[in-house]
C-alpha positions, 0 to 999 in steps of 0.5 A, a space after each residue: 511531496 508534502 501534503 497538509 495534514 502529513 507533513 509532519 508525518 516524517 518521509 513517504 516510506 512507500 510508494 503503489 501501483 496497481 496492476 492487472 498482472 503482479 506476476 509481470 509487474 515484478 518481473 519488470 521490476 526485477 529486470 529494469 529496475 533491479 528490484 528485490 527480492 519480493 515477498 507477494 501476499 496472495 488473497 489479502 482481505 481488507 475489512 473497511 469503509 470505502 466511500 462511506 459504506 462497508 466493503 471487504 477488498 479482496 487484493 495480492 500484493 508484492 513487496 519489495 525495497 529500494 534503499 528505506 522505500 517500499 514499492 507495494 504493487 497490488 492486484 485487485 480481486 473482483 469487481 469492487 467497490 474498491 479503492 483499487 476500482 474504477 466506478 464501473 468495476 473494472 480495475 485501476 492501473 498505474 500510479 496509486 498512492 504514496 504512504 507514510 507509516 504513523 506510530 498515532 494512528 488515529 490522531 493521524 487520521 484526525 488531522 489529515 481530516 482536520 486538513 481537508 484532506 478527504 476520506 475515501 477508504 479505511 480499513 484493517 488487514 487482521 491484526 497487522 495493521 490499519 490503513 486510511 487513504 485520503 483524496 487530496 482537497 483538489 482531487 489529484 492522485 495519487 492518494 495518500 495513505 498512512 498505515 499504522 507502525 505497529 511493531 510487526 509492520 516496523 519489523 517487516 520493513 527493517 527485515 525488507 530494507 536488510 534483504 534488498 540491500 543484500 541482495 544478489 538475485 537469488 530466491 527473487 520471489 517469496 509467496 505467502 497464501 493467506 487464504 491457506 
């Protein structure tokens, strides 16, 4: 898939879905597709802009690898408003976004705009990193996503890619709290 604005963002290195049940949705991975192991993340606040105006997004997230893609499946706190929200609150399901990590954050950003790519969500997630979510120009999903290659994201999928591809079934779920 290459889109105007990202394709000279080198290859999609991650593909989302939501969910209403990460816990089922990992074990689904797990069992047909043999997916693992994953690393969830409970209680991610993201702090950003959604549609313009201020929000702070409240989601757990599951990671997990298969080959150099990561597979994100996120489960959406609340009611929104949200990029993982539909207008009336309720959370979305299924296919999300794609993303692509970008070493250029914001001259990134710059030219999905310059592309007619629409904004629809920025935001940060401490200090780990930055992520922008953008609407096609035609409106068809899914989004697209780049996050920025800071050197501990870049770490975490080279330490994810080498646990997938060693994998054997073995301690299939690790769950860090961040509201701890």
């Amino acid at each position: 898939m290459s889109a105007p604005g990202l394709s000279g963002q080198g290859p999609i290195r991650q593909i989302a879905w939501v969910t209403g049940d990460l816990d089922a949705a990992i074990g689904d991975w797990r069992t047909m597709a043999g997916v693992g192991p994953w690393t969830v993340y409970r209680n991610v606040r993201l702090d950003g802009v959604f549609r313009g105006a201020p929000t702070a997004v409240t989601i757990d997230v599951g990671l997990a690898y298969h080959h150099d893609m990561q597979i994100e499946l996120i489960m959406p706190h609340g009611t929104g408003p949200s990029p993982y929200h539909r207008a009336d609150g309720s959370a979305m399901a299924g296919q999300h976004h794609v993303a692509w990590l970008v070493t250029d954050f914001v001259a990134a950003v710059d030219t999905a705009i310059a592309a007619g790519l629409e904004p629809l969500f920025r935001a940060e997630s401490g200090p780990a990193t930055r992520v922008a979510y953008f609407v096609p120009a035609e409106g068809a999903s899914p989004l697209l996503e780049l996050i920025e290659a800071t050197p501990e994201l870049t770490e975490g999928f080279a330490q994810g890619i080498a646990a997938a591809r060693g994998w054997e079934g073995d301690d299939p779920v690790t769950i860090i709290d961040l509201a701890s």
